[in-house]
N, C-alpha and C positions, 0 to 999 in steps of 0.2 A: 394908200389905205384901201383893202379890199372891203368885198361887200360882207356884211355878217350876218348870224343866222336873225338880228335885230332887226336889220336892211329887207331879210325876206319876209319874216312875220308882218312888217308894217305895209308892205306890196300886198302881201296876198289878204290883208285886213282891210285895203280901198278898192281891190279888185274886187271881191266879195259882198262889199257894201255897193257897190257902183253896178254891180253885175248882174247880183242875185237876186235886186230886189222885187219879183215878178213883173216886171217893168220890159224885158222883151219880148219882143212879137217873135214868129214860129222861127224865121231866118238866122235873127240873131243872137240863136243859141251857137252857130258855128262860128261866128266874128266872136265873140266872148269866147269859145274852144280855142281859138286859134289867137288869141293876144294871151290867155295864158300859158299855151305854149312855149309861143317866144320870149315870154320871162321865164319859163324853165329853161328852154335852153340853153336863155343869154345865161344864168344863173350858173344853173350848172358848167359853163364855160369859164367862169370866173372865180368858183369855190368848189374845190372835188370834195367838202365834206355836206354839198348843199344836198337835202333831201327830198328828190323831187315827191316823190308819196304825198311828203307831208305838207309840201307845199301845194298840191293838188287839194288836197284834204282842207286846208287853210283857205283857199279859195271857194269854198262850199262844192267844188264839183262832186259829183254825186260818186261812189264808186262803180257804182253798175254804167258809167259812161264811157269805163274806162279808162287807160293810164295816159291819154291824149302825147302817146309816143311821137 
């Protein structure tokens, strides 16, 4: 059983809570940029209809931070 778009929304709802909550210091905004990357790409590596946008977007990352390609 693959992952669904259930599996991403509920990731990117404890990334968000665990993430965003003004709780990091200056550093680790790039250790948070960079562990939700690697759940996009793992993601997208496992479901071509995953929408990384939205799942950025679901994450609270901000859009002016960019699409953390």
């Amino acid at each position: 059983m693959g992952l669904t778009r259930k599996d991403f929304e509920e990731v990117a709802e404890i990334l968000d809570s665990n993430l965003n909550q003004g709780q990091l210091e200056k550093g680790d905004a790039s250790v948070r940029d960079s562990l939700i990357k690697d759940f996009a790409d793992y993601f997208e590596s496992q479901n071509s209809n995953f929408s990384r946008p939205r799942f950025l977007e679901a994450c609270g990352v901000a859009k002016q931070e960019g699409e953390l390609a």
